[in-house]
PAFI-953116 format. One record per residue (C-alpha): residue number from 1; x, y, z; residue in three letters. Coordinates in steps of 0.02 Angstrom, whole numbers, plus 50000, padded with zeros to 5 digits. Layout:
<nodes>
<node n="NUM" x="X" y="Y" z="Z" res="ALA"/>
...
</nodes>
This chain:
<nodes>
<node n="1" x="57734" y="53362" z="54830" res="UNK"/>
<node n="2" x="57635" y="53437" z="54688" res="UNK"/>
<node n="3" x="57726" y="53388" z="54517" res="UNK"/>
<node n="4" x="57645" y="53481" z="54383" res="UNK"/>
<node n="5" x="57519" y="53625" z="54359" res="UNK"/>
<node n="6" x="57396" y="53517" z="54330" res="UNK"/>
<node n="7" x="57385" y="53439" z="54499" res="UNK"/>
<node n="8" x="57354" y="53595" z="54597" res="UNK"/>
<node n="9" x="57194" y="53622" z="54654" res="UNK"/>
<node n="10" x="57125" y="53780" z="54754" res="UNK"/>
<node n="11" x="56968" y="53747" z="54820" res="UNK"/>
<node n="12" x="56837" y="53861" z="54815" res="UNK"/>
<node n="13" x="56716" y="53925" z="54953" res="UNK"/>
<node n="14" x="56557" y="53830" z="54931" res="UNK"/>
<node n="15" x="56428" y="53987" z="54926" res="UNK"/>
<node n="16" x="56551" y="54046" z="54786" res="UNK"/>
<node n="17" x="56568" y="53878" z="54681" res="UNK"/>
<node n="18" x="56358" y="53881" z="54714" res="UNK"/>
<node n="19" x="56340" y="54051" z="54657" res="UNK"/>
<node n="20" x="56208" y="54081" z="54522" res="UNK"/>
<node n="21" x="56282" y="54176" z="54379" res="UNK"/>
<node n="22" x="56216" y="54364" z="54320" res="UNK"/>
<node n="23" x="56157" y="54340" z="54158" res="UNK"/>
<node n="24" x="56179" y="54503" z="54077" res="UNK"/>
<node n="25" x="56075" y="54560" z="53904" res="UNK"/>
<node n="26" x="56132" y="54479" z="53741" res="UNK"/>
<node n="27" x="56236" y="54588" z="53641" res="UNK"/>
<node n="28" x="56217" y="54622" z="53458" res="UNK"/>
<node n="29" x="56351" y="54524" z="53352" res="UNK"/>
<node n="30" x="56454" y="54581" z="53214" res="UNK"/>
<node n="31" x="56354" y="54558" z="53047" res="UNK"/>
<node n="32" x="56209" y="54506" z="53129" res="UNK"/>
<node n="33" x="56092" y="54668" z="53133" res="UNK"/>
<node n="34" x="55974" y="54675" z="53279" res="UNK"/>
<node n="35" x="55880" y="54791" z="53386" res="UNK"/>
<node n="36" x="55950" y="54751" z="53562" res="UNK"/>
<node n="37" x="55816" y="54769" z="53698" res="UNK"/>
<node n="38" x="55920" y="54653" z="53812" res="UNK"/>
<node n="39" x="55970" y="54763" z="53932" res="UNK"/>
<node n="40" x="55865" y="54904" z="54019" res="UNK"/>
<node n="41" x="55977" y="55068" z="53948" res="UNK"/>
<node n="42" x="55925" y="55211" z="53893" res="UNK"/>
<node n="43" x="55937" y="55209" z="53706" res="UNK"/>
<node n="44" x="55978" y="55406" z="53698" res="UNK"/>
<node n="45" x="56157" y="55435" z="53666" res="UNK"/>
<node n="46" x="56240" y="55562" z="53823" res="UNK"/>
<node n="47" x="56217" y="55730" z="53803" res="UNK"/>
<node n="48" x="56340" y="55846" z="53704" res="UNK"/>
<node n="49" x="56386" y="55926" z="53887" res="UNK"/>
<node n="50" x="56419" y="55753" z="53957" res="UNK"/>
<node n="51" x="56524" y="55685" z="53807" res="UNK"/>
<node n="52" x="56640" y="55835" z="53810" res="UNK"/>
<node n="53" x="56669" y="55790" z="54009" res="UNK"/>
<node n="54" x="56704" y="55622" z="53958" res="UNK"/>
<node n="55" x="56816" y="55680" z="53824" res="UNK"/>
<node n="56" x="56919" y="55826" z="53941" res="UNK"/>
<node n="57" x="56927" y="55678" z="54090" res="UNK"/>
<node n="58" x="57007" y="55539" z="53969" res="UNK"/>
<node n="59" x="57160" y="55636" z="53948" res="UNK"/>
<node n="60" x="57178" y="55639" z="54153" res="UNK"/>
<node n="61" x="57178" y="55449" z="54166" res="UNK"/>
<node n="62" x="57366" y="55443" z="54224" res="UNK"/>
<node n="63" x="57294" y="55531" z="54392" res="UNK"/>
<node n="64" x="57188" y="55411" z="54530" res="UNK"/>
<node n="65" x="57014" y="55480" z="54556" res="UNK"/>
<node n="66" x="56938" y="55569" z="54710" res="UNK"/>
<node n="67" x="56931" y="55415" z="54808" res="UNK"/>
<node n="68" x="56780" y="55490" z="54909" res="UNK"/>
<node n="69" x="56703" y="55581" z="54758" res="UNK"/>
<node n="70" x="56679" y="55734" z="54861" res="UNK"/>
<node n="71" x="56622" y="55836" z="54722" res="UNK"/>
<node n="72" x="56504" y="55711" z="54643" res="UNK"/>
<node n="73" x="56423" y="55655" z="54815" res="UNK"/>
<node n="74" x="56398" y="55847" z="54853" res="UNK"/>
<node n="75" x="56296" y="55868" z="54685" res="UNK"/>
<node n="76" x="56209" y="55699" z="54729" res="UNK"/>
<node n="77" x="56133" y="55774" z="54891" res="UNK"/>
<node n="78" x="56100" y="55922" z="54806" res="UNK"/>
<node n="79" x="56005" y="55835" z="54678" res="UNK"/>
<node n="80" x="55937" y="55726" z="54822" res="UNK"/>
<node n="81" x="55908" y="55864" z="54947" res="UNK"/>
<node n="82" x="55997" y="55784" z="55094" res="UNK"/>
<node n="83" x="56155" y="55800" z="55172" res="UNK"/>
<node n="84" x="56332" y="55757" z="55093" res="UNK"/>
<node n="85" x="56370" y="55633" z="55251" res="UNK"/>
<node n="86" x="56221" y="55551" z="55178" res="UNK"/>
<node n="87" x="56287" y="55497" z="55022" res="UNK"/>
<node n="88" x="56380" y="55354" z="54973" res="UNK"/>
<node n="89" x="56443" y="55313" z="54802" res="UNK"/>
<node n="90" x="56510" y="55167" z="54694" res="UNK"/>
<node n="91" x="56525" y="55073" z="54543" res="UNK"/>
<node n="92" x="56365" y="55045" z="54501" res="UNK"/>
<node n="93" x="56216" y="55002" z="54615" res="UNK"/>
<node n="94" x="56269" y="54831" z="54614" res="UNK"/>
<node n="95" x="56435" y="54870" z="54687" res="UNK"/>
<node n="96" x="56352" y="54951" z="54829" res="UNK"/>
<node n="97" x="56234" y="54808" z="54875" res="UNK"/>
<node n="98" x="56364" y="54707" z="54918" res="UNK"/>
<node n="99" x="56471" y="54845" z="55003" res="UNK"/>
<node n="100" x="56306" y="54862" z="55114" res="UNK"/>
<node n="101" x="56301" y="54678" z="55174" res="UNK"/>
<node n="102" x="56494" y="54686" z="55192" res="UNK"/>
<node n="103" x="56443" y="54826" z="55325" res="UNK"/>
<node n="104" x="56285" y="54769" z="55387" res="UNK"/>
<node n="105" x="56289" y="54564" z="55381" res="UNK"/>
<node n="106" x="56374" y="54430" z="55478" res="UNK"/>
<node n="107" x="56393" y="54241" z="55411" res="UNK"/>
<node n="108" x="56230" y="54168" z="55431" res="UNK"/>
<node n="109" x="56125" y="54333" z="55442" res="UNK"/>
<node n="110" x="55957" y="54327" z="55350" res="UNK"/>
<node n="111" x="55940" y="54444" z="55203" res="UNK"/>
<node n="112" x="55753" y="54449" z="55135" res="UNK"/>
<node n="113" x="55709" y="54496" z="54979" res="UNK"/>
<node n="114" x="55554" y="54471" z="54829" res="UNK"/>
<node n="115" x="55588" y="54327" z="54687" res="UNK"/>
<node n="116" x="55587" y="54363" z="54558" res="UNK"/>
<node n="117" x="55674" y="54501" z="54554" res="UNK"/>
<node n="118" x="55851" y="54605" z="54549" res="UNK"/>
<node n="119" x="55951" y="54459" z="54506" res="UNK"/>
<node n="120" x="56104" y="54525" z="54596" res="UNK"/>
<node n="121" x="56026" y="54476" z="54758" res="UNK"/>
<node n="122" x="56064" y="54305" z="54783" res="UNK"/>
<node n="123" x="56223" y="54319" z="54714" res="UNK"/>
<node n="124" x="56268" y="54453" z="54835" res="UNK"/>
<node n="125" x="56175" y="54365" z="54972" res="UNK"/>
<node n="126" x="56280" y="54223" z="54953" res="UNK"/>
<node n="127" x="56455" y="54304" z="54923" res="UNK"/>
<node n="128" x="56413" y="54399" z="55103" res="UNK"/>
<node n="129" x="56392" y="54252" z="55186" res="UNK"/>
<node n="130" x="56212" y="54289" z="55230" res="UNK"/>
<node n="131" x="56068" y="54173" z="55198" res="UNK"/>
<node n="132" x="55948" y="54212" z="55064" res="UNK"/>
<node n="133" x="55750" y="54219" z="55103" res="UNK"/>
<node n="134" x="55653" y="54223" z="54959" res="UNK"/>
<node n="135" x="55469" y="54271" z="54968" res="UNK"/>
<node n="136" x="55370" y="54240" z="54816" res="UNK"/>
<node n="137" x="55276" y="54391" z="54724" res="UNK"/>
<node n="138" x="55098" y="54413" z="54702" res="UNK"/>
<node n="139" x="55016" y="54287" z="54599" res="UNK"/>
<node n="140" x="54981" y="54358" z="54436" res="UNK"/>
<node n="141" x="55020" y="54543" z="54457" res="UNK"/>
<node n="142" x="55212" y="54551" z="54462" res="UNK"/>
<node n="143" x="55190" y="54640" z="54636" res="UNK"/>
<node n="144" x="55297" y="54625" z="54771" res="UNK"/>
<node n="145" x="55190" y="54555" z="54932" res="UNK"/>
<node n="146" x="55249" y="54660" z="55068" res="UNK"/>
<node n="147" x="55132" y="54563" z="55201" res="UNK"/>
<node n="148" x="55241" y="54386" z="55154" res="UNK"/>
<node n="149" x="55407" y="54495" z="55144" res="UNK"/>
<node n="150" x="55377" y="54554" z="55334" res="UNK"/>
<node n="151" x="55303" y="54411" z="55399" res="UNK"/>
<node n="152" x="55476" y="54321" z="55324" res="UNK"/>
<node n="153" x="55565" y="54419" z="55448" res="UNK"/>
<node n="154" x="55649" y="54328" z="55585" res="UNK"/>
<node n="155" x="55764" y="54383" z="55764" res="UNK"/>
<node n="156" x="55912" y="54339" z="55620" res="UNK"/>
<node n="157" x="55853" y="54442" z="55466" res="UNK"/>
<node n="158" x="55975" y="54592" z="55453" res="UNK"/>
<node n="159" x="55933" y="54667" z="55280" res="UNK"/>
<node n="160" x="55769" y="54658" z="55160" res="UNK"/>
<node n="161" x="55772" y="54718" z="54976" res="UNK"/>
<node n="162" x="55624" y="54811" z="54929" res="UNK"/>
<node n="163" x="55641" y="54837" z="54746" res="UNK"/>
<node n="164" x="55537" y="54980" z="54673" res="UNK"/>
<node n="165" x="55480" y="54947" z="54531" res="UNK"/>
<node n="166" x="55520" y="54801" z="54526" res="UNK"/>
<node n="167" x="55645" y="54712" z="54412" res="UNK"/>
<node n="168" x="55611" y="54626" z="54305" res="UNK"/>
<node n="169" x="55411" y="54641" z="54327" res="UNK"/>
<node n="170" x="55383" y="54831" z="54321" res="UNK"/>
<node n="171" x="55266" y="54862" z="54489" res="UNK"/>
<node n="172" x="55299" y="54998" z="54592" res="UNK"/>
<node n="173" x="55263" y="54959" z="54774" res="UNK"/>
<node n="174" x="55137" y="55098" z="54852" res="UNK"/>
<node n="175" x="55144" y="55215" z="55001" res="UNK"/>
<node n="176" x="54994" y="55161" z="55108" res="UNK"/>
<node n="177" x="55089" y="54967" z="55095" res="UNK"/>
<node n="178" x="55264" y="55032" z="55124" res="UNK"/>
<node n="179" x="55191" y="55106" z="55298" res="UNK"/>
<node n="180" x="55127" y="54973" z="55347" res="UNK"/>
<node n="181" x="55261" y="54844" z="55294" res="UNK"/>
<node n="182" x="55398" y="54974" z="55389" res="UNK"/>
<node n="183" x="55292" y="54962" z="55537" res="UNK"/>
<node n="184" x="55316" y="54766" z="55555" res="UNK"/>
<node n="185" x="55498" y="54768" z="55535" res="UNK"/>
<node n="186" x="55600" y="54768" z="55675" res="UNK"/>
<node n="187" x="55701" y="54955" z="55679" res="UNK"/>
<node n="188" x="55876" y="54828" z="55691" res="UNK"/>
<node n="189" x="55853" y="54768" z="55515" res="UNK"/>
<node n="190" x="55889" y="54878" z="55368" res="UNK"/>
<node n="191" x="55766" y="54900" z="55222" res="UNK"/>
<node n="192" x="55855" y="54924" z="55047" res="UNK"/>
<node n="193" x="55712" y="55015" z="54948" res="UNK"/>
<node n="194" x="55802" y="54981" z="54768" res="UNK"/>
<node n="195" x="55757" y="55128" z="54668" res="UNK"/>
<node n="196" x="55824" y="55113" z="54519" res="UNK"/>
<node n="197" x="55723" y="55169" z="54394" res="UNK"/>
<node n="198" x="55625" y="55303" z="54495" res="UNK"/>
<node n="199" x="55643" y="55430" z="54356" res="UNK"/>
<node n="200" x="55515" y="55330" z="54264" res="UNK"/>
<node n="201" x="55385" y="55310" z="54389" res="UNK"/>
<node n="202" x="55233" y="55372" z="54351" res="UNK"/>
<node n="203" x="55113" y="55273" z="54489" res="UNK"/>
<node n="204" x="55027" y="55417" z="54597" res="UNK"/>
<node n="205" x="55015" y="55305" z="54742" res="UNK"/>
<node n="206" x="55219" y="55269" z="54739" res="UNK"/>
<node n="207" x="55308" y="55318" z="54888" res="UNK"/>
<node n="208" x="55428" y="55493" z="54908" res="UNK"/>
<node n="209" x="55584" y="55399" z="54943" res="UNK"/>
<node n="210" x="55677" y="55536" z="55024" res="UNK"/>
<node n="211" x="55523" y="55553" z="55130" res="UNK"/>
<node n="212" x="55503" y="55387" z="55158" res="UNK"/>
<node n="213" x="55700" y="55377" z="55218" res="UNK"/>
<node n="214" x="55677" y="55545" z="55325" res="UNK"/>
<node n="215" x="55571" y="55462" z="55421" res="UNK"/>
<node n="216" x="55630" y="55295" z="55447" res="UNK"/>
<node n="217" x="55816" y="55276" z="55510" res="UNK"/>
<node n="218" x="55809" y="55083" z="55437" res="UNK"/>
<node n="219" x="55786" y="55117" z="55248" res="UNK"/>
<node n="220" x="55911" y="55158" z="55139" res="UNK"/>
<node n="221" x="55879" y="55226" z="54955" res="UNK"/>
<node n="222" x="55992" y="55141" z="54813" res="UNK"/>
<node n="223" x="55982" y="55223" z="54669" res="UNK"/>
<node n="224" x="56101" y="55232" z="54497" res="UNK"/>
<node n="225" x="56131" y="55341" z="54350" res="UNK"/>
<node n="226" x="56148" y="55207" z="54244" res="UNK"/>
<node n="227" x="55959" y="55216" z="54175" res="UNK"/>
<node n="228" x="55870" y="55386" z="54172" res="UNK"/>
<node n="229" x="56054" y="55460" z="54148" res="UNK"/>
<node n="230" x="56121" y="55357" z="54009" res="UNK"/>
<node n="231" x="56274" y="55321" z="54103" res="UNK"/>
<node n="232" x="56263" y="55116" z="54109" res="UNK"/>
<node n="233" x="56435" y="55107" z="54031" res="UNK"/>
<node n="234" x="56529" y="55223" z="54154" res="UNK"/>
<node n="235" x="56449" y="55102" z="54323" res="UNK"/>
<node n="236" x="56394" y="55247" z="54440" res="UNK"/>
<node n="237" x="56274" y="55210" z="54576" res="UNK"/>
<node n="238" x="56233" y="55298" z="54760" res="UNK"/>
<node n="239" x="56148" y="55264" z="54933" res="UNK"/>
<node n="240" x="56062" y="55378" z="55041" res="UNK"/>
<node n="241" x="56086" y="55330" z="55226" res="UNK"/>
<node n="242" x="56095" y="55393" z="55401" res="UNK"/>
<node n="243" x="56242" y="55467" z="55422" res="UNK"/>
<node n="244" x="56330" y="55297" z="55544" res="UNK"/>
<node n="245" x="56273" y="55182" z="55407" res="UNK"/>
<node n="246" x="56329" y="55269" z="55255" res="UNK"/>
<node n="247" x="56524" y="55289" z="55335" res="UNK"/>
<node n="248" x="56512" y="55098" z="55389" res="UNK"/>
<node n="249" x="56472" y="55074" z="55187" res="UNK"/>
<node n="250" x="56601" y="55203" z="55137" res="UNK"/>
<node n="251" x="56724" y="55109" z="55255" res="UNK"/>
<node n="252" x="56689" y="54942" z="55163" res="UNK"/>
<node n="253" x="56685" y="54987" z="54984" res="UNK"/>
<node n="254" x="56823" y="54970" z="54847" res="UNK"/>
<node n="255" x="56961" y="55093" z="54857" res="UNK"/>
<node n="256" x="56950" y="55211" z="54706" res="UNK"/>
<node n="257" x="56781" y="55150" z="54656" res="UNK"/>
<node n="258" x="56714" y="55260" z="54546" res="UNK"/>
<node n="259" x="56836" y="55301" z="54388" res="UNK"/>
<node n="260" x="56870" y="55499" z="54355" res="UNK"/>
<node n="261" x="56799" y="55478" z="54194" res="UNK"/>
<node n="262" x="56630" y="55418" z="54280" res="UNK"/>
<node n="263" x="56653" y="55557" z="54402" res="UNK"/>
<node n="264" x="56667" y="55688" z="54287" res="UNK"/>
<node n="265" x="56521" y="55616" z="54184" res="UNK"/>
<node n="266" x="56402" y="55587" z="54321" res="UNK"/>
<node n="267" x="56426" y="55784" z="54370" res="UNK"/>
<node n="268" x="56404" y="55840" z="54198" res="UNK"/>
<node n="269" x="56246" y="55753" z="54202" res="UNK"/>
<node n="270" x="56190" y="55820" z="54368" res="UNK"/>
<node n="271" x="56220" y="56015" z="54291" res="UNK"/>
<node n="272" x="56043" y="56079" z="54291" res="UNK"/>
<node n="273" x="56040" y="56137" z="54121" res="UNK"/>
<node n="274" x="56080" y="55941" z="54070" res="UNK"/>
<node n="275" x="55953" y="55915" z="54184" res="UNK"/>
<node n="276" x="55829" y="55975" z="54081" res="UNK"/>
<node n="277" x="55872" y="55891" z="53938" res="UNK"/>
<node n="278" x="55877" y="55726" z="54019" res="UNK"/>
<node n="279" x="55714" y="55743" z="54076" res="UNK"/>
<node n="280" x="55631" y="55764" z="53897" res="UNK"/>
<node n="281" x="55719" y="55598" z="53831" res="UNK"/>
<node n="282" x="55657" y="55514" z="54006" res="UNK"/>
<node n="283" x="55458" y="55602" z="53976" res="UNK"/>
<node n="284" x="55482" y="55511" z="53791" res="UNK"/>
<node n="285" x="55512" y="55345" z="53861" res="UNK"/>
<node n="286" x="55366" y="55345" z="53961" res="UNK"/>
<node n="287" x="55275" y="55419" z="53821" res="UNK"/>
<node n="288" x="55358" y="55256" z="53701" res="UNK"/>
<node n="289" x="55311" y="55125" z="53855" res="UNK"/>
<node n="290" x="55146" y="55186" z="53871" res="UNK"/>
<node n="291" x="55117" y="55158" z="53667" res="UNK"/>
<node n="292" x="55189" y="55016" z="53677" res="UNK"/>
<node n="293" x="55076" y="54922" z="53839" res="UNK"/>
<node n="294" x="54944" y="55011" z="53742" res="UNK"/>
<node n="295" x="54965" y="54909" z="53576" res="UNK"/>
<node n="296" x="55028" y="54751" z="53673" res="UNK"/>
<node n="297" x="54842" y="54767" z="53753" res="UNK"/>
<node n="298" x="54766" y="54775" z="53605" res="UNK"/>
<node n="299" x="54860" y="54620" z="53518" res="UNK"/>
<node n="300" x="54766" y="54535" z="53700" res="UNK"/>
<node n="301" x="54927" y="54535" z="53806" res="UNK"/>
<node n="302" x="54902" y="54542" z="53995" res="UNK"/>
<node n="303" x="55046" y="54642" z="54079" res="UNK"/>
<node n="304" x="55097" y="54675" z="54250" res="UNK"/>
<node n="305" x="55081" y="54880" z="54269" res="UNK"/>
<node n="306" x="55274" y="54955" z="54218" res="UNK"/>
<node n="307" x="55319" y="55091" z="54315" res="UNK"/>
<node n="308" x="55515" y="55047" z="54232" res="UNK"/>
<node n="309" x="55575" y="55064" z="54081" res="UNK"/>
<node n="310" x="55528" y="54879" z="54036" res="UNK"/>
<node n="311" x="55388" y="54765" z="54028" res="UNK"/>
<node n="312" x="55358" y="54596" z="54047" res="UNK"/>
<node n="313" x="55283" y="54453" z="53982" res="UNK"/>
<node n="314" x="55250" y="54278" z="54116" res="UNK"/>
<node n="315" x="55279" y="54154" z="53998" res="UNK"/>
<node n="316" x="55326" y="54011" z="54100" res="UNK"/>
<node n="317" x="55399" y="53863" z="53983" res="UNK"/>
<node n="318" x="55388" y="53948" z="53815" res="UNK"/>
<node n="319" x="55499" y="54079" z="53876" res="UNK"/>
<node n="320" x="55676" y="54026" z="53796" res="UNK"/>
<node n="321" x="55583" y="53979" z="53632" res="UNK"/>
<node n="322" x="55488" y="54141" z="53629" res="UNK"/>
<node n="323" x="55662" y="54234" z="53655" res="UNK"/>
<node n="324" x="55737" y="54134" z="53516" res="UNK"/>
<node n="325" x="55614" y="54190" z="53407" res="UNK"/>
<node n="326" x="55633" y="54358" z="53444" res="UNK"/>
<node n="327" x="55833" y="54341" z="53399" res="UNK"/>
<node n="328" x="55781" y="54269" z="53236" res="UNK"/>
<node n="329" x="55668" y="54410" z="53214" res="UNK"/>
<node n="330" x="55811" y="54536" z="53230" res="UNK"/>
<node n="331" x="55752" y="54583" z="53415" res="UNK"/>
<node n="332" x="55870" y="54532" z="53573" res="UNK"/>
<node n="333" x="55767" y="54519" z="53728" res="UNK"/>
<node n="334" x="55809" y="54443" z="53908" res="UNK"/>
<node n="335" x="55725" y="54285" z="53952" res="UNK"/>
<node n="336" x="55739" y="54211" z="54136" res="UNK"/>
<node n="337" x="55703" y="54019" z="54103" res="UNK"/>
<node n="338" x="55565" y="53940" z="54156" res="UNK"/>
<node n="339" x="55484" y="54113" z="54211" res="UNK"/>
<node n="340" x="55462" y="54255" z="54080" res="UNK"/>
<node n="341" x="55543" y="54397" z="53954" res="UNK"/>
<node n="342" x="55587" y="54560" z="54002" res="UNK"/>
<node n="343" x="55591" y="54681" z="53862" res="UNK"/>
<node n="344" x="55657" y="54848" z="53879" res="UNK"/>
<node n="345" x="55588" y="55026" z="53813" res="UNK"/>
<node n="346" x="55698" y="55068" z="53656" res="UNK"/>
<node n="347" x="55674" y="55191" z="53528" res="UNK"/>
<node n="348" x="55527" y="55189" z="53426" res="UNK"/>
<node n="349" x="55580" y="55091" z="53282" res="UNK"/>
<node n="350" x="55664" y="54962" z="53405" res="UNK"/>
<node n="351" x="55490" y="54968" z="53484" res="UNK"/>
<node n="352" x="55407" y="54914" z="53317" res="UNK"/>
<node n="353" x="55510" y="54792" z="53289" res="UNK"/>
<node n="354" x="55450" y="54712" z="53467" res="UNK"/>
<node n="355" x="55270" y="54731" z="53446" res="UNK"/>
<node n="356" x="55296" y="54637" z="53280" res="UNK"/>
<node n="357" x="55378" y="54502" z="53367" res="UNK"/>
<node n="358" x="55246" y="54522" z="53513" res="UNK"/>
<node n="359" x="55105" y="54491" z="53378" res="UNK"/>
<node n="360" x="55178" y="54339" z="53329" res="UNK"/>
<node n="361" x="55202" y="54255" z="53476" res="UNK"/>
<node n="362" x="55008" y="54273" z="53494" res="UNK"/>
</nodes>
């Protein structure tokens, strides 16, 4: 018989007590000014429109939300063009991944996917039970190899992660590829093409998701309005599936996921008029990472092509004292040890503040 506290001891499951951990951006400290490109937000504050949903929602907190969302997934596949039985929201695209393995993925089931990249796949790989197959990206370009992705495919592979552009590397995969890498995969396994920062592709040769989905019963589209919306604080992310899968990942996913206050945001952001103006602050990003790859190229940096709202710079073993250096500088970036820094698109004088750093590290 257990005589104290102390002595108890509740073991956990082995894929959870193995479980890498999500390192999320550094966050500026108190007294310590700093220009945080850490995390890939938008650095634009939400629009007037949006706040005063916020604001009229946070006095209805005492109620549960929609539990479905109806409302918001009906402006989602208006915004989207599809149907509403398409549409499946939660918090945050990373909520969703791991509602669609709980729907899709049996213990042991193979779930494929690029490395680097999203670093919420392995984690939700493992949580599901599934078994994570990691196929290394193009040497030197960032780019995911589709050929080595669908030639990693196996009778027990139920779910690959196409992520578009990639993250943390910037890519975008192309059409012409996608074909021909949805033409080797089996029509039993489901391809999740990750868009999340689509608003800020600019590639000609990138793929029309919703196209791309129309046509192939397999992929889902994952996409969030956490980045070109400025809603990364309020966790609001959506699938687009056929209409069997998407109720098998509605049946799966967290009671009550999305807040109200999310809810109402999300639709003030949809309104087309807010539409607009989201647009221009997305258009001035691109404009800001284009000036920025531009001077990075001139300092003699060689970047993988950003199609995101980052770039990102392979720097192997320096990376964690390069990063450091940066902090010093008064600029928070997000290193992934041993591989490279990711540094998001800020506003311009965060930008400067970079390209400083960048010079330095020359």
């Amino acid at each position: 018989m257990l005589t104290s506290v102390e002595e108890a001891f509740v073991p956990l499951r082995p894929a959870v007590s193995a479980l890498p951990a999500y390192v999320p951006g550094a966050r500026v400290g108190a007294g310590a000014p700093a220009w945080k490109l850490s995390s890939n937000e938008n650095p634009y504050a939400p629009l007037p429109s949006v706040q005063a949903a916020i604001t009229r929602a946070a006095a209805e907190v005492n109620r549960y939300p929609d539990m479905y969302a109806e409302e918001l997934v009906g402006a989602l596949a208006a915004h989207s063009g599809v149907a509403v039985e398409n549409v499946v929201v939660g918090n945050g695209s990373v909520a969703l991944l791991s509602h669609i393995l709980s729907a899709v993925v049996d213990h042991g089931d193979e779930i494929v996917f690029p490395w680097r990249s999203f670093e919420a796949y392995p984690i939700a790989a493992a949580v599901s039970g599934g078994k994570a197959v990691t196929v290394p990206l193009e040497e030197g370009t960032g780019r995911l190899d589709l050929p080595a992705m669908a030639a990693a495919v196996t009778p027990r592979t139920r779910v690959v992660f196409v992520c578009s552009p990639n993250n943390p590397t910037g890519p975008a995969v192309h059409a012409g590829e996608l074909e021909t890498f949805l033409a080797a995969v089996p029509k039993n396994v489901l391809v999740v093409l990750d868009e999340a920062y689509l608003e800020f592709v600019r590639d000609p040769e990138a793929p029309n998701g919703i196209d791309v989905y129309t046509r192939h019963a397999n992929v889902l589209l994952l996409r969030t309005l956490s980045k070109a919306h400025g809603l990364a604080g309020l966790r609001v992310g959506y699938a687009i599936a056929e209409p069997r899968l998407a109720a098998g990942i509605r049946s799966v996913s967290t009671p009550f996921g999305v807040s109200h206050v999310a809810q109402a945001a999300a639709l003030a952001s949809l309104e087309p008029e807010a539409q607009g103006q989201l647009m221009e602050h997305v258009e001035a990003l691109v404009g800001e990472r284009a000036r920025v790859v531009e001077s990075l190229r001139d300092q003699g940096w060689v970047l993988p092509e950003t199609h995101a709202n980052f770039v990102w710079f392979d720097l192997g073993e320096q990376t964690m004292d390069r990063a450091a250096e940066a902090k010093t500088a008064g600029v928070l970036v997000r290193p992934f040890a041993g591989h490279g820094i990711r540094v998001s698109i800020g506003s311009p004088d965060a930008n400067d503040a970079f390209l400083k750093v960048a010079s330095a590290w020359r």
